[in-house]
C-alpha positions as CSV (number, residue, x, y, z in Angstrom):
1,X,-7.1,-11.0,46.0
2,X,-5.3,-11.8,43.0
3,X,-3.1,-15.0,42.4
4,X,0.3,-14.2,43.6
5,X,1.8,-14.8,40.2
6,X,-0.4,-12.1,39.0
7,X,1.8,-9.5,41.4
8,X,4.2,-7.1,40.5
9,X,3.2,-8.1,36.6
10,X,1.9,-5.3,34.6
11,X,-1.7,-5.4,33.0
12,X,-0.7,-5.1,29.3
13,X,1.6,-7.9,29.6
14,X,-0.6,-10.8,28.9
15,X,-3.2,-9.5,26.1
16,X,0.7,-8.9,24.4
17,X,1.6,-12.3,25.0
18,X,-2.1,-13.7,23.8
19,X,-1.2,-10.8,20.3
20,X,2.1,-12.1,20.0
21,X,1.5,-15.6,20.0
22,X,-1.8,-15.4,17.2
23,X,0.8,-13.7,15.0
24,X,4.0,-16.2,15.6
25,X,1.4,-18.7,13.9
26,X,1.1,-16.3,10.9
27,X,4.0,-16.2,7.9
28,X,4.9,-13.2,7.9
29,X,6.9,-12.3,4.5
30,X,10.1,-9.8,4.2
31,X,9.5,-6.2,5.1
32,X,6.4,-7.0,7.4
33,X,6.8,-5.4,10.5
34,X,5.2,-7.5,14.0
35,X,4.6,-3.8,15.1
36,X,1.9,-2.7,17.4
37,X,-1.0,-1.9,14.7
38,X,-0.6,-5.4,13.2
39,X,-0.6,-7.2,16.4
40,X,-3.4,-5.6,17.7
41,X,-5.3,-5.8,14.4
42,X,-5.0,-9.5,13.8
43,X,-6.0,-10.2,17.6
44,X,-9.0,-8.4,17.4
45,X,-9.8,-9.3,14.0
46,X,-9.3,-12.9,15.2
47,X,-11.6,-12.7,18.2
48,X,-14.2,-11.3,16.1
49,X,-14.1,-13.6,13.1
50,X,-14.2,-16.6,15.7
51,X,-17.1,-15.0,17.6
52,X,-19.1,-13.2,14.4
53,X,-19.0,-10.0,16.0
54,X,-19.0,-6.8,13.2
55,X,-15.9,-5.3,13.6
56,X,-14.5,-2.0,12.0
57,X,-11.0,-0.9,11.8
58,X,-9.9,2.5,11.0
59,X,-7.0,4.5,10.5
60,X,-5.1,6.2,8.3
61,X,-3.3,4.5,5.3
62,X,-0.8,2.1,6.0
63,X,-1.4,1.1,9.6
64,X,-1.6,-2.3,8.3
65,X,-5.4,-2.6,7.8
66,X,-5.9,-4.4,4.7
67,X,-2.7,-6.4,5.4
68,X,-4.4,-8.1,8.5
69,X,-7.4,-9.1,7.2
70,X,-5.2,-10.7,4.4
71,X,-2.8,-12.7,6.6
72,X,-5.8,-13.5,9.3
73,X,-7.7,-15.3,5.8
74,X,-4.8,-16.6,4.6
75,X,-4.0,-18.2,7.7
76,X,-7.3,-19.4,9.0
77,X,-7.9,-22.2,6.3
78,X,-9.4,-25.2,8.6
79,X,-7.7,-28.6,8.8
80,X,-6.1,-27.1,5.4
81,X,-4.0,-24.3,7.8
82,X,-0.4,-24.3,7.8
83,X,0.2,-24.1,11.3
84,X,-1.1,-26.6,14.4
85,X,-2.7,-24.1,15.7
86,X,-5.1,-23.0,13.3
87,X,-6.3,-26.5,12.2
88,X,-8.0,-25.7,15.7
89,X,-10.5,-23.4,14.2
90,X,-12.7,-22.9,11.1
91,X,-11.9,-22.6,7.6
92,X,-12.9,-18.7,6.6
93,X,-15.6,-18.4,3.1
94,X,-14.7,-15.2,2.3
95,X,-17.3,-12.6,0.5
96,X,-15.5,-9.3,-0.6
97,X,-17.4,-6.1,-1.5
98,X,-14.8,-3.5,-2.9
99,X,-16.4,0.6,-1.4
100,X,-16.4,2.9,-4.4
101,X,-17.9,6.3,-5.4
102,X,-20.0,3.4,-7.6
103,X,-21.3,1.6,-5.1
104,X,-25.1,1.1,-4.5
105,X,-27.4,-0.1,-1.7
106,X,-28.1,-2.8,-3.9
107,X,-24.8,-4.6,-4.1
108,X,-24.3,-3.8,-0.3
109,X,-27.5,-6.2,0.0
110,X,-26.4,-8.2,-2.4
111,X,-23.3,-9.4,-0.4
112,X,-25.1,-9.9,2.5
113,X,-27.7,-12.2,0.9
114,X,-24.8,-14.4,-0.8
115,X,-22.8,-14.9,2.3
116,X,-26.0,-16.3,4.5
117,X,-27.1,-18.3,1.2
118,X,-23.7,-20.0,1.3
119,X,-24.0,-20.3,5.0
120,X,-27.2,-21.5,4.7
121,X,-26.5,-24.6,2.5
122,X,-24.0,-25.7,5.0
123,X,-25.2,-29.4,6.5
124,X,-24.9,-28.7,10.6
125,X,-21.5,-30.2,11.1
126,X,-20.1,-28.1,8.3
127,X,-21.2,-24.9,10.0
128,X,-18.9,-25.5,12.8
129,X,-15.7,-26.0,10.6
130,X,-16.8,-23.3,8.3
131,X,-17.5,-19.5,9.1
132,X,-18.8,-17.0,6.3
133,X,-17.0,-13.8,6.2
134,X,-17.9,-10.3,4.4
135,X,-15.3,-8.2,4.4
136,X,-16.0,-4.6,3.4
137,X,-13.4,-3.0,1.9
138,X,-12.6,1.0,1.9
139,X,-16.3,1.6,3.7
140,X,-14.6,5.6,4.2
141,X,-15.0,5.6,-0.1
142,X,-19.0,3.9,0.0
143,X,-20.0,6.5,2.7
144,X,-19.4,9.0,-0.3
145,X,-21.1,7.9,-2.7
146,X,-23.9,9.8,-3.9
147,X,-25.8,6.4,-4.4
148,X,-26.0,6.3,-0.6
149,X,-24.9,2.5,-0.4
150,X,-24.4,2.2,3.6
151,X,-28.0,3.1,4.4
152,X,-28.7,-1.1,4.4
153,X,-25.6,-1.4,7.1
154,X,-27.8,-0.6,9.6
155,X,-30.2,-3.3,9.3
156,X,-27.9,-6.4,7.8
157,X,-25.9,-5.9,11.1
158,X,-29.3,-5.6,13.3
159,X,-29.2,-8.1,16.2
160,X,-31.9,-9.9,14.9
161,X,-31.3,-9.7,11.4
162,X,-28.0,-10.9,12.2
163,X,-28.9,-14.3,14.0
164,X,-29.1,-18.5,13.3
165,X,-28.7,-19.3,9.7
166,X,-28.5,-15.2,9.4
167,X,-25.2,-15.3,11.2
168,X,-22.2,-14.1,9.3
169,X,-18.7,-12.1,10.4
170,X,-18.0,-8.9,8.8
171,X,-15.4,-7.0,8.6
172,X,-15.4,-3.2,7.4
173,X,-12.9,-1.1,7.3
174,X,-11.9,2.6,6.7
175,X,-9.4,5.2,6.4
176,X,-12.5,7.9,7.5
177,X,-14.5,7.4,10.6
178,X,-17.8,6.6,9.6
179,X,-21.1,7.9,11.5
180,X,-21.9,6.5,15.0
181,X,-25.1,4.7,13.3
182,X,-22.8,2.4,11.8
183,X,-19.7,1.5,14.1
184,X,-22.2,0.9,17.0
185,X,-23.3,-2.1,15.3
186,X,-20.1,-4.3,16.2
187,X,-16.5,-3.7,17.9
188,X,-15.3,-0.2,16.5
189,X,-11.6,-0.2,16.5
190,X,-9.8,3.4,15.6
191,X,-6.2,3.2,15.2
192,X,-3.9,6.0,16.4
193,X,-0.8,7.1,14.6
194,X,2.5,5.6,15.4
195,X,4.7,8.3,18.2
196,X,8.7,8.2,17.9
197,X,9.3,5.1,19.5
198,X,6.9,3.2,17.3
199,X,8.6,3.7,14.2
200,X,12.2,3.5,15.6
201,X,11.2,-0.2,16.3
202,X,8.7,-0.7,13.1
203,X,12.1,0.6,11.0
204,X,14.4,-1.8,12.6
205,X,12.2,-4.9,12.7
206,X,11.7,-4.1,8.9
207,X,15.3,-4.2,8.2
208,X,15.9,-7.8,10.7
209,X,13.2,-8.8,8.0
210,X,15.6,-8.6,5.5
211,X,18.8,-9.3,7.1
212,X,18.8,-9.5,11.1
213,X,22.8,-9.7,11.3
214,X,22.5,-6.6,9.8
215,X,20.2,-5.2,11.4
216,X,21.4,-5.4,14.8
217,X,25.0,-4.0,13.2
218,X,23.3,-1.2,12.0
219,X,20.6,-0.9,14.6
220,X,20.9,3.2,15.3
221,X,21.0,3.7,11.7
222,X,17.6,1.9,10.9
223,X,15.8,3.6,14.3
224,X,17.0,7.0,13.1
225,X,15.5,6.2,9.9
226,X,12.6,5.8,12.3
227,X,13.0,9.2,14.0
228,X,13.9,11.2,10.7
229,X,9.9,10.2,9.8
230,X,8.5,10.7,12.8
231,X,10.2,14.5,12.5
232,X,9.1,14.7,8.9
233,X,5.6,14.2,9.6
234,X,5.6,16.3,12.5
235,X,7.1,19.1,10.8
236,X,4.1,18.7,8.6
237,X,1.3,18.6,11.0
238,X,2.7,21.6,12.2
239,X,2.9,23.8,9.2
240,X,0.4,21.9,6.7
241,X,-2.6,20.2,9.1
242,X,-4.9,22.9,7.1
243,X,-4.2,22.5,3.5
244,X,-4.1,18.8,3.1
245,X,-0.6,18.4,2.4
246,X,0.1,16.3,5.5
247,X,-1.1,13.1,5.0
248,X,0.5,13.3,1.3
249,X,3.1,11.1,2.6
250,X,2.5,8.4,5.2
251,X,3.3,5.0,6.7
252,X,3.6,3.2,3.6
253,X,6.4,5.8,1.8
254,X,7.8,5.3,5.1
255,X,7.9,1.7,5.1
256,X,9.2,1.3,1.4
257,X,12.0,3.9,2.5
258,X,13.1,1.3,5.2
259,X,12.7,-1.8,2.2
260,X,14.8,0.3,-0.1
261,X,17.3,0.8,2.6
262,X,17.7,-2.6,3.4
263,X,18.2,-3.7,0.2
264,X,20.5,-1.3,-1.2
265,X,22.7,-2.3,2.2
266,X,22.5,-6.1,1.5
267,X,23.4,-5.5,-2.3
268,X,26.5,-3.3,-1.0
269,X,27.5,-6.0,1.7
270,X,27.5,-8.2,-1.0
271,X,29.5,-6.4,-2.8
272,X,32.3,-5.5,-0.4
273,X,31.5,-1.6,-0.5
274,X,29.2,-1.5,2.7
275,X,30.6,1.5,5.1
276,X,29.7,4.7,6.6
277,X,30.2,6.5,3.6
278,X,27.9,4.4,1.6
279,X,25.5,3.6,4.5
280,X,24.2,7.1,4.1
281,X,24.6,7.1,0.3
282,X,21.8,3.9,0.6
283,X,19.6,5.8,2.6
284,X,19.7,9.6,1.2
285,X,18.8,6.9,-2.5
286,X,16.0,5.8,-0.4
287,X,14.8,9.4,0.8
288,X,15.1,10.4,-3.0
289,X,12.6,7.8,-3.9
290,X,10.2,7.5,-1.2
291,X,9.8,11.0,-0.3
292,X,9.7,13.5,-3.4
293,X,6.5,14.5,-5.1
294,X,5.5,18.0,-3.5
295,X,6.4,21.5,-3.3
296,X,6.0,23.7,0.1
297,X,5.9,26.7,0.6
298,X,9.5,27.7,0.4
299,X,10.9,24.0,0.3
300,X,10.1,20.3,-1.5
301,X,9.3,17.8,0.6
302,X,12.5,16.0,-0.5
303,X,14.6,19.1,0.6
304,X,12.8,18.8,3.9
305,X,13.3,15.3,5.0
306,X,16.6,15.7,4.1
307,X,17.2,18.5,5.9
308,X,16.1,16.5,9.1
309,X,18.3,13.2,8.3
310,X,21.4,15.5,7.9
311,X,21.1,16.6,11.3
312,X,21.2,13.1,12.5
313,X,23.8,12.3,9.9
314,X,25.7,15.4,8.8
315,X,26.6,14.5,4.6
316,X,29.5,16.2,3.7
317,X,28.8,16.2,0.2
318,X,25.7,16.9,-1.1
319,X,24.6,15.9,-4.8
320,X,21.6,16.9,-6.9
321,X,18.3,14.8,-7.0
322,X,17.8,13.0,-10.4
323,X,14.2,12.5,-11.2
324,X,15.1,10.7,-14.2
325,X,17.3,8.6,-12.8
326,X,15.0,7.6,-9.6
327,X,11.6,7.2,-12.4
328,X,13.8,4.6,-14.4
329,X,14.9,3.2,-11.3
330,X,11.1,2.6,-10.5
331,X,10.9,0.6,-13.8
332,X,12.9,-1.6,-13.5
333,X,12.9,-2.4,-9.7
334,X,10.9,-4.9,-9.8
335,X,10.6,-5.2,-5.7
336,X,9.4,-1.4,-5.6
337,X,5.8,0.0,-5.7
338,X,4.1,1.3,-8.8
339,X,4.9,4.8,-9.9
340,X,3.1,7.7,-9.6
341,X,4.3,10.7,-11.9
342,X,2.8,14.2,-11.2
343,X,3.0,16.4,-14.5
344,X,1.7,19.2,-17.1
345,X,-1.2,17.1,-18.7
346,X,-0.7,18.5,-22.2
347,X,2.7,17.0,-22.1
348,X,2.8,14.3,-19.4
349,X,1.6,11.4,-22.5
350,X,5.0,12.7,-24.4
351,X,7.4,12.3,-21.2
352,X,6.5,9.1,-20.6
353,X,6.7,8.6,-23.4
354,X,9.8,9.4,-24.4
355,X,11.3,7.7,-20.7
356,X,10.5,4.3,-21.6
357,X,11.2,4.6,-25.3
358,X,14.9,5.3,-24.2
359,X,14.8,2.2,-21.7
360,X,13.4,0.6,-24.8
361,X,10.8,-0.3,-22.9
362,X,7.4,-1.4,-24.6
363,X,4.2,0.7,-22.6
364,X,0.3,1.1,-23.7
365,X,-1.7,4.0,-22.5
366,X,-5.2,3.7,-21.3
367,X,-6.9,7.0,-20.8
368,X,-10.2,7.1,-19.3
369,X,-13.8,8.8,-20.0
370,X,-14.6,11.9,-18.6
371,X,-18.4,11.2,-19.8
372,X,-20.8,11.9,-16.5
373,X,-22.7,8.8,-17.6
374,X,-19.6,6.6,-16.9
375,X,-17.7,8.3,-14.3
376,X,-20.9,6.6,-12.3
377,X,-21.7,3.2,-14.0
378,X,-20.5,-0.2,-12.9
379,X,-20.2,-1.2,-16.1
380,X,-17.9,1.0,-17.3
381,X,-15.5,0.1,-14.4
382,X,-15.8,-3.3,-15.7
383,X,-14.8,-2.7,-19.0
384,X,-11.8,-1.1,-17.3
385,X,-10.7,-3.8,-15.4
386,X,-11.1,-6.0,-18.0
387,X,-8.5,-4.1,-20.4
388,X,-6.0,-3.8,-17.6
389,X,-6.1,-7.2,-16.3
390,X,-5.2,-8.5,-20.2
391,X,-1.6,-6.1,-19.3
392,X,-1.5,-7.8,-15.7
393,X,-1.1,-11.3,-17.4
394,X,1.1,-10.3,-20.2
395,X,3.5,-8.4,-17.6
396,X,3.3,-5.4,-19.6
397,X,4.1,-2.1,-18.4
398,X,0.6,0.1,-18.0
399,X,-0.3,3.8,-18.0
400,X,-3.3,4.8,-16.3
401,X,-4.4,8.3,-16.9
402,X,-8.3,10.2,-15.8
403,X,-9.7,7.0,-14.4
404,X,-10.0,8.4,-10.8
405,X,-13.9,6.3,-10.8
406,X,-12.1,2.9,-11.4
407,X,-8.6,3.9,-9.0
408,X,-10.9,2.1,-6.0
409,X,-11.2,-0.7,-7.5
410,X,-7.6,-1.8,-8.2
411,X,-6.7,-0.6,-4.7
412,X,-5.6,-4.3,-4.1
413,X,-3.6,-4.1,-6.8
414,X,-1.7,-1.1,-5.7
415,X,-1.2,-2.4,-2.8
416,X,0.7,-5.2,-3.9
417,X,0.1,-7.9,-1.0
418,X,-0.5,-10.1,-3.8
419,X,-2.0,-13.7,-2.8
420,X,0.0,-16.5,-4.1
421,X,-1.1,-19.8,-5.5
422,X,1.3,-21.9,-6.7
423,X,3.9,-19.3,-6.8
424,X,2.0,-17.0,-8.9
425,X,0.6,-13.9,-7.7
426,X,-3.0,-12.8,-7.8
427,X,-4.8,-9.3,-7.0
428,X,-8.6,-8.6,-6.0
429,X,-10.3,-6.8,-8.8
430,X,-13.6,-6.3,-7.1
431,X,-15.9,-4.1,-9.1
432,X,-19.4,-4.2,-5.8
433,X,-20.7,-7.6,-5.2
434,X,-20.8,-8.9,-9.0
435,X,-17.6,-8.5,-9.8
436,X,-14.6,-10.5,-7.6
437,X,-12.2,-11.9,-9.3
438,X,-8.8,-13.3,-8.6
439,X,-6.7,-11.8,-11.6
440,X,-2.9,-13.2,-12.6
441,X,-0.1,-10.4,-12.1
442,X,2.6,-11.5,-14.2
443,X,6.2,-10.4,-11.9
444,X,7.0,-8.0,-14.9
445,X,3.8,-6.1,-14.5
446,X,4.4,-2.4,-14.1
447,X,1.8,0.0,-13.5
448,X,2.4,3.9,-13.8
449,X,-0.7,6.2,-13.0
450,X,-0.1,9.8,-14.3
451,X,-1.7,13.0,-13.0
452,X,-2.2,16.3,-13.6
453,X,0.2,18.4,-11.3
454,X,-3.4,21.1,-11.6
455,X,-5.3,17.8,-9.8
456,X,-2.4,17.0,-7.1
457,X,-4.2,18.7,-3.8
458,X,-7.6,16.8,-5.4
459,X,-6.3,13.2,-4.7
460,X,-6.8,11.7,-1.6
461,X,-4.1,10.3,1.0
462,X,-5.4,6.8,0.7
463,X,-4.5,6.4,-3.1
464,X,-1.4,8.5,-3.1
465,X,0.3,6.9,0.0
466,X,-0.1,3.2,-2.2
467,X,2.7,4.8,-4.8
468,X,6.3,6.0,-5.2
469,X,5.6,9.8,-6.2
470,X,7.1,11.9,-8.7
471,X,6.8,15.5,-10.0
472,X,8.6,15.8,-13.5
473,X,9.2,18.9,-15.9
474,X,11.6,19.2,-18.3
475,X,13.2,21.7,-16.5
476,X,14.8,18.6,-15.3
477,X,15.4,17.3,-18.5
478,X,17.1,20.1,-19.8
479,X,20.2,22.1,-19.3
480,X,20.2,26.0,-18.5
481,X,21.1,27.1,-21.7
482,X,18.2,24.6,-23.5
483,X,15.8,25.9,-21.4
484,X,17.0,30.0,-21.9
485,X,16.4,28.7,-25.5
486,X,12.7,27.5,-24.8
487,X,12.2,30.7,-22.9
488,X,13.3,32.7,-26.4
489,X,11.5,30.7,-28.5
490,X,8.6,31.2,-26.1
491,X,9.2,35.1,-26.2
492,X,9.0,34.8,-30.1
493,X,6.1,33.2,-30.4
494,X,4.4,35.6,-27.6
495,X,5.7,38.9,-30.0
496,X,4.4,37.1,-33.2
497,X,0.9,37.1,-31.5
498,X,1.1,40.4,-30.0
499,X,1.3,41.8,-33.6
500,X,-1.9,43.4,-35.0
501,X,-3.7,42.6,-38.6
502,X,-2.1,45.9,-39.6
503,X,1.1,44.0,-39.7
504,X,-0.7,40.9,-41.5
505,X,-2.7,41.5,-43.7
506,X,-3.9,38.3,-44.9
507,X,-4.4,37.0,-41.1
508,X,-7.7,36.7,-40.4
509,X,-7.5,34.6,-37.1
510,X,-6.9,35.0,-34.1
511,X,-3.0,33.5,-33.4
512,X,-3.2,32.9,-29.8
513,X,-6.2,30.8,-30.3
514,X,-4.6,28.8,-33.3
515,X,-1.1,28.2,-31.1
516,X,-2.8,25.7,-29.3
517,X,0.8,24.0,-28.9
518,X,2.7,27.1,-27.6
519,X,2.7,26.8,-24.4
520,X,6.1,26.9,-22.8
521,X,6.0,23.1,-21.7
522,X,5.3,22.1,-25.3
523,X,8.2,23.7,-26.3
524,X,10.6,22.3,-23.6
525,X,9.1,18.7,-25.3
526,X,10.1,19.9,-28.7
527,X,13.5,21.3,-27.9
528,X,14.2,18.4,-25.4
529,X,13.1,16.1,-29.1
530,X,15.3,18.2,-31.0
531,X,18.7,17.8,-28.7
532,X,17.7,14.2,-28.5
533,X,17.5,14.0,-32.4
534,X,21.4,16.0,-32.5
535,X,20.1,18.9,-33.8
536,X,22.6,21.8,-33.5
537,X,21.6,25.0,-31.6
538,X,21.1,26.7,-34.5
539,X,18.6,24.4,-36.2
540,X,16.4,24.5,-33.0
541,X,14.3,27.5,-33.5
542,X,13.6,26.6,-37.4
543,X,12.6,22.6,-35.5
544,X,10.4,23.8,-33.2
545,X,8.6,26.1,-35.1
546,X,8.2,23.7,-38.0
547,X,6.2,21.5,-35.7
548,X,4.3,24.2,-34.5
549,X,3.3,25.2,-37.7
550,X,1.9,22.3,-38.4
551,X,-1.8,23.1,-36.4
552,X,-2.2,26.4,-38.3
553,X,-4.1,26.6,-41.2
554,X,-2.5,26.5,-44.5
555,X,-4.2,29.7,-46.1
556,X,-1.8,31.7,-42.8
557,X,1.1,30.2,-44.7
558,X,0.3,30.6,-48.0
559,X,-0.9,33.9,-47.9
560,X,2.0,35.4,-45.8
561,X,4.9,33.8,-48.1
C-alpha cells in the first residue's frame, strides 16, 4: 500500500514541486515566464546533464528551448554557482556546435572529439566537479543540409562509443522532429503547443515580471491578452494549416506583445494617465507591433487579431495602423526585438533608407552573395560574421539583406538572451565546430533584416518568429492624391512605350527594356523624394522623369530633341 501521506494527493503534484523548486534556484530576468515548457525543460535538461544521458528537445519556436539550456549553463557553474544549491553539483564545460545548411559531418565529429579531449585531460577528482557538455544547436536546420552532417549522430551517441573517458552530455535540439535513428539514442522530449489556459497564465506571469501590483490589478486584462492569442492562432490553423501561413506568427510575437504591454502600462502609471481608456490604447500599440507582417486572404493579420481583441474589448474608436510610426518605434526601443521589414526589393535599400535618414539615424547595409560557391562555404559565413560583429561593438544600426546561408548562425543573436559578463552583453556567433565565439553587443546595436515581400512564404517560422515584422509600401507613405499622381506618371510612361518606331524615328531600342526604373514602386520612391524635397505638384512629373531619364542612352535624347 502506499504511505498514507501519499492519499488523496494527485500524481503530478510532486514531479511539479521537484520542477518548481530547480527553477526557484534559477534568476530568472523580466519578461521570463515560469510557465509549463520552461519548467519542464530545465528539469529534464537537468536530469540529463547530471546523468549524461543525450537528450533532444523539440518544438516549435518559442517554447523556451534555447532559453533553458541557457539558464540551466548559466546556473550550473560548480562551487562558482550563485545559489546553495547548485554549488552541490558540477561546473558545466560547454562545447557549442551552431546546425546550418553549412554544416558537415566533419565539424559534427569534430565537436565530439574536443569535448572528450577536454574530458579526458581532467585528473580523476576533477571529473566529478566537472561535466563536458555539447549542445547542438538547431539539429532541424543540420538534418537539411545537403552535406548530410547528422549521419556521425548515430555512432558518437552509441552506447559504447559513448562510455568512461568517452562520456560526455549532449544536448540537441530542434524546431523539426528528426528521424527515429537519431532521438532513440537519448531521452526524446517533443513539446506540445500551449492550449487557452496556458497562455492566459504565461501572459499574466509575464506582466507580474514587470510589475506584480499591476498585474494582479489588471489580471483579466493580461489573461485576455492570453486568450486573444490562443484565438488568433486558432483561427489560423483552421484556415491556413496548408499554405504555411500559420506558424508565421508564434509564441515569441506573443510574448513581446505581453512585454510591450507591460511596459507601455508601467510608463502610463507613471505618468498618471493609466485607465481603461488607455489600457486598451497600450495593448491595440502592442498588437500593432507584434502582430502585422502578412496579408490573408481577404484580411491582414493585424486586421484579424484585432478583430478578436475587440470582441473581448469593444474600442469605440478605431484609428489607422501607422507602419511608419511603429518601424521608427522599433529603432529606437531599445527593449524591443530587431526589425524585420518585408518589401519590393528594387526599392526596399531606398526606404530604409530614407526612414533612418529622417531619424538622422546613421545605418550601413550589408548585402550578401548570391554566388553558389558561397551560399555553401564556411568561410564565407565567416567573413560575414566577422563584418557584422565590428557593427555589434560599435552599437551601430545594421542592414542585413540576401544572406539567408549565414541567418543560422546569428540565431543567438536574434534571439537576444544575451549572456552578460560584467554588465555587458555577449551573443554566440558559432559558425560549426571552428568557429564559437563570444562577441560584444554594444546596448545601441540595432539590427534590421530586409526581405523580399516575392521571398516572404520562402522563410521559415523559426527565423521569422525571432523578429518584429513589417510589410512597407509607399502606398503608406503617400497620400491618395500622391499616389493617383504615381499611377499617371506610370500610365505615361506605359503610352510612351506602347508607341511604335513609326512615331520615333531615331529610336532604335527597345523602351521597355531601357526603363529599367519604371516600375510603379520606383516611382512612388521618386514622387515620395520629390514631396519630401517641397516640390510643388506641378514640378513632379518634369522630377520624376528627369531621374528616369537618366538610365537611357544619350543618342534617345539627342536625337529626339
Amino acid at each position: 500500500e502506499f504511505d498514507p501521506s501519499f492519499k488523496d494527493k494527485d500524481f503530478l503534484e510532486l514531479p511539479l514541486k521537484e520542477e518548481n523548486f530547480i527553477v526557484d534556484n534559477i534568476k530568472l530576468d523580466k519578461g521570463i515566464a515560469k510557465n509549463r515548457a520552461l519548467l519542464e525543460n530545465i528539469f529534464s535538461l537537468f536530469v540529463a546533464i547530471n546523468s549524461k544521458v543525450p537528450i533532444f528537445i523539440v518544438g516549435k519556436p518559442g517554447c523556451s528551448k534555447s532559453l533553458s539550456v541557457q539558464l540551466i549553463i548559466n546556473s550550473m557553474q560548480g562551487s562558482a554557482s550563485k545559489k546553495p544549491f547548485f554549488k552541490e553539483y558540477p561546473k558545466i564545460m560547454v562545447h557549442s556546435y551552431q546546425g546550418s545548411l553549412t554544416s558537415t559531418s566533419k565539424g559534427v565529429e569534430n565537436i565530439f572529439n574536443k569535448a572528450r579531449d577536454v574530458n579526458k585531460k581532467l585528473s580523476p577528482e576533477e571529473k566529478k566537479n566537472n561535466i563536458s557538455l555539447i549542445f547542438f544547436d538547431e539539429m532541424g536546420l543540420a538534418e537539411h543540409s545537403p552535406n548530410n552532417p547528422l549521419k556521425v549522430i548515430h555512432a558518437e551517441l552509441e552506447y559504447d562509443q559513448n562510455e568512461g573517458d568517452k562520456k560526455v552530455a549532449f544536448i540537441g535540439i530542434s524546431n523539426w522532429i528528426l528521424d527515429a535513428a537519431k532521438m532513440n539514442r537519448g531521452i526524446s522530449i517533443s513539446i506540445p503547443e500551449p492550449d487557452e489556459e496556458d497562455n492566459r497564465e504565461t501572459s499574466l506571469t509575464i506582466g507580474k515580471s514587470y510589475d506584480e501590483l499591476l498585474a494582479n490589478r489588471y489580471k483579466s486584462f493580461f489573461e485576455n491578452l492570453g486568450t486573444a492569442y490562443f484565438k488568433y492562432k486558432s483561427y489560423l490553423k483552421e484556415g491556413y494549416n496548408l499554405d504555411g501561413k500559420e506558424d508565421f506568427h508564434g509564441n515569441r510575437d506573443f510574448y513581446h506583445l505581453v512585454k510591450n504591454a507591460s511596459r507601455n502600462i508601467i510608463a502610463k502609471e507613471r505618468n498618471n494617465q493609466l485607465n481603461d481608456e488607455t489600457l486598451i490604447e497600450s495593448a491595440i500599440d502592442s498588437i500593432e507591433r507584434n502582430f502585422s507582417g502578412i496579408q490573408f486572404t481577404d484580411k491582414t493579420s493585424l486586421e484579424i487579431f484585432k478583430d478578436i481583441f475587440n470582441k473581448i474589448y469593444p474600442c469605440p474608436t478605431k484609428k489607422e495602423y501607422d507602419v511608419l510610426k511603429r518601424i521608427k518605434e522599433n529603432i529606437v526601443d531599445l527593449e524591443s526585438r530587431y526589425l524585420l521589414v518585408f518589401t519590393k526589393s528594387s526599392i526596399s535599400t531606398f526606404l530604409l533608407s530614407s526612414i533612418l535618414s529622417d531619424m538622422e539615424k546613421p545605418y550601413s547595409f550589408y548585402i550578401g552573395s548570391q554566388f553558389e560557391k558561397d551560399l555553401n562555404k564556411e568561410e564565407y559565413a565567416l567573413k560575414v560574421l566577422n563584418k557584422i560583429q565590428y557593427h555589434m561593438e560599435k552599437g551601430n544600426i545594421l542592414i542585413l539583406k540576401n544572406l539567408e546561408s549565414v541567418y543560422p548562425n546569428l540565431y543567438d543573436l536574434f534571439n537576444q538572451n544575451f549572456t552578460v559578463f560584467s554588465n555587458k552583453c555577449y551573443a554566440r556567433l558559432a559558425v560549426g565546430s571552428n568557429t564559437n565565439t563570444f562577441a560584444y553587443v554594444d546596448n545601441d546595436f540595432r539590427c534590421i533584416v530586409s526581405v523580399d515581400i516575392e521571398q516572404m512564404n520562402n522563410e521559415e517560422a523559426p527565423f521569422l518568429n525571432r523578429f518584429e515584422k513589417h510589410v512597407i509600401s509607399f502606398e503608406y507613405l503617400l497620400n491618395n492624391e500622391l499616389i493617383k499622381e504615381s499611377e499617371n506618371i506610370k500610365s505615361t510612361l506605359d503610352l510612351l512605350v506602347k508607341c511604335n518606331s513609326n512615331m520615333f524615328k531615331a529610336v532604335n531600342y527597345d523602351l521597355e527594356k531601357l526603363l529599367i526604373n519604371g516600375s510603379i514602386e520606383e516611382i512612388q520612391a521618386l514622387v515620395y523624394q520629390a514631396n519630401k524635397e517641397k516640390k510643388k505638384k506641378e514640378e513632379i512629373l518634369d522630377y520624376v522623369l528627369e531621374k528616369i531619364a537618366l538610365t537611357l542612352p544619350q543618342d534617345i535624347i539627342v536625337n529626339n530633341r
